[in-house]
Phi, psi and omega in degrees: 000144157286081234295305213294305173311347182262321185276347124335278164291003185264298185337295181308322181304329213270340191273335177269334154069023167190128181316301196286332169256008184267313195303294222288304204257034167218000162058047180235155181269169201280338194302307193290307191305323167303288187325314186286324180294303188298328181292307202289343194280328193268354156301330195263309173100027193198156187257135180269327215206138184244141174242144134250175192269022158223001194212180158210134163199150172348131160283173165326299184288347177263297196285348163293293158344322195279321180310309175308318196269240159060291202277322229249343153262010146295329206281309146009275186300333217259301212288326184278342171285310171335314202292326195286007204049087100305101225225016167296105170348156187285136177216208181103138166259154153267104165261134235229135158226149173216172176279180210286320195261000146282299187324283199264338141323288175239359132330287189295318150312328182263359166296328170284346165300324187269342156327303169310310161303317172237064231272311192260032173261138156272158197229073167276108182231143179303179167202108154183174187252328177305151199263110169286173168284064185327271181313330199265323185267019222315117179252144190265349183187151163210153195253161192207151191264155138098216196295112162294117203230025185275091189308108204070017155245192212222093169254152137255129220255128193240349139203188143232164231241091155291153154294158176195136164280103212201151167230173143327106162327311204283339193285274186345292212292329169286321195231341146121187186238142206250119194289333225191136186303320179311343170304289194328320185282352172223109183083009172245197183226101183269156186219141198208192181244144175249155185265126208293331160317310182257330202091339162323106198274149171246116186309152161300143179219142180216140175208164176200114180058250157247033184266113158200151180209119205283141192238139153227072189235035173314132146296267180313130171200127181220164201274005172222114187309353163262295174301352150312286205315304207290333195276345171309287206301334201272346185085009162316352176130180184274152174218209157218140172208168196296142180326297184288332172279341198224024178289305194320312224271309197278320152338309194271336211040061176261317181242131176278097190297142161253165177039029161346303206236047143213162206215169188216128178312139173307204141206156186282168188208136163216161173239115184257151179192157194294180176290326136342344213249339222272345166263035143316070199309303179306345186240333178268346153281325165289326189297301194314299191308310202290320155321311197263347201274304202255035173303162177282323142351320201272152196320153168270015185241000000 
């Protein structure tokens, strides 16, 4: 067996979620790409891959396998590009998925600078709050807020995402402004975000010292983060949202902070992409822009 051509192709199987389209972008028959799997499985002593007549994807022990087999033929690829001097500017295209109110709020403005830098890389980027399928869908990277719960990718933390508490002038003018979280529950109108998987509201959290309090009574809600910032602007009631998304707003006094002085745990925003993926020139230079554009040092606009 060829060890290295089976874990090759076991890689490919597992990112492509098919025998048949791993042959094709391996200029192998399909026949031979089964043969290398079952050989290497039978080297291993552990079933890498569950098959069906419409799908194949990893077992448990095959998706560790995979991280592994992954990290160490990139590390590969890396040692044979070196060997060529290539030393030709980062080029390629990427796809990029992000949630909706970083992407367009601060991605998407800041893409001509890295345009600018990396002239010959292209950018298809997702806009969406949903968690795609990094390997099932390929996507070479994503940015994602809060908890990693993605088994076998390689995040990195590229800052964190304060919260800020705010309305509407014209909402305030209407309903006075609430000295206390406990005001919200009376005469006011909250408005938040739910999560589209589950349905799950993510409550107003408020704390000051070892005072806190979860508030989840929306009238308003929606599952995207650009429409939280609009039913705000819009006077839809008081809500939180991330900082950096709703400074320009509060600059301009389209929007007002409330309750300064409680605050809400940050959460972290990272960027994930698979192991395989991580010597990636074209990607390693963005993951790097991305490090430097939206560090806690760096401006918020």
């Amino acid at each position: 067996m060829n060890q290295l051509l089976a874990m090759r192709t076991f890689v490919r199987v597992v990112e492509n979620g098919s025998f048949s389209r791993t042959a094709d972008q391996l200029s192998l028959p399909r026949s031979t790409v089964s043969k290398l799997i079952s050989d290497l499985e039978r080297h291993l002593g552990i079933r890498l891959m569950q098959r069906t007549t419409r799908a194949v994807a990893p077992t448990s022990d095959g998706l560790e396998y995979y991280s592994h087999a992954a990290r160490l033929i990139a590390e590969l690829d890396s040692v044979d590009t070196a060997a060529r001097s290539n030393k030709l500017k980062p080029g390629g295209h990427l796809r990029i998925d992000a949630p909706a109110s970083f992407a367009n709020c601060l991605l998407i403005p800041a893409l001509p600078d890295f345009h600018r830098l990396y002239p010959d890389i292209t950018i298809a980027l997702g806009i969406s709050d949903r968690a795609v399928n990094i390997v099932g869908e390929g996507v070479d990277c994503v940015l994602r807020a809060g908890k990693l719960e993605e088994l076998g990718m390689i995040g990195r933390k590229i800052t964190d995402l304060q919260y800020i508490t705010c309305a509407a002038p014209a909402y305030l003018e209407r309903t006075g402004t609430p000295a206390t979280p406990q005001d919200l529950q009376q005469g006011h109108v909250q408005a938040g975000y739910f999560f589209a998987a589950s349905g799950k509201l993510d409550a107003l959290v408020f704390e000051q010292g070892s005072e806190r309090h979860t508030l989840a009574s929306t009238v308003f809600s929606t599952n995207d983060g650009n429409g939280l910032k609009e039913m705000l602007l819009a006077g839809l009631g008081i809500g939180q949202h991330f900082q950096r998304v709703v400074q320009p707003y509060l600059d301009a006094g389209q929007l007002v902070q409330v309750l300064p002085q409680w605050s809400r745990p940050a959460i972290p925003l990272h960027v994930l992409y698979p192991p395989n993926r991580h010597q990636n020139a074209r990607l390693k230079v963005f993951i790097d822009w991305l490090l430097q554009t939206y560090s806690e040092t760096a401006p918020l606009s």
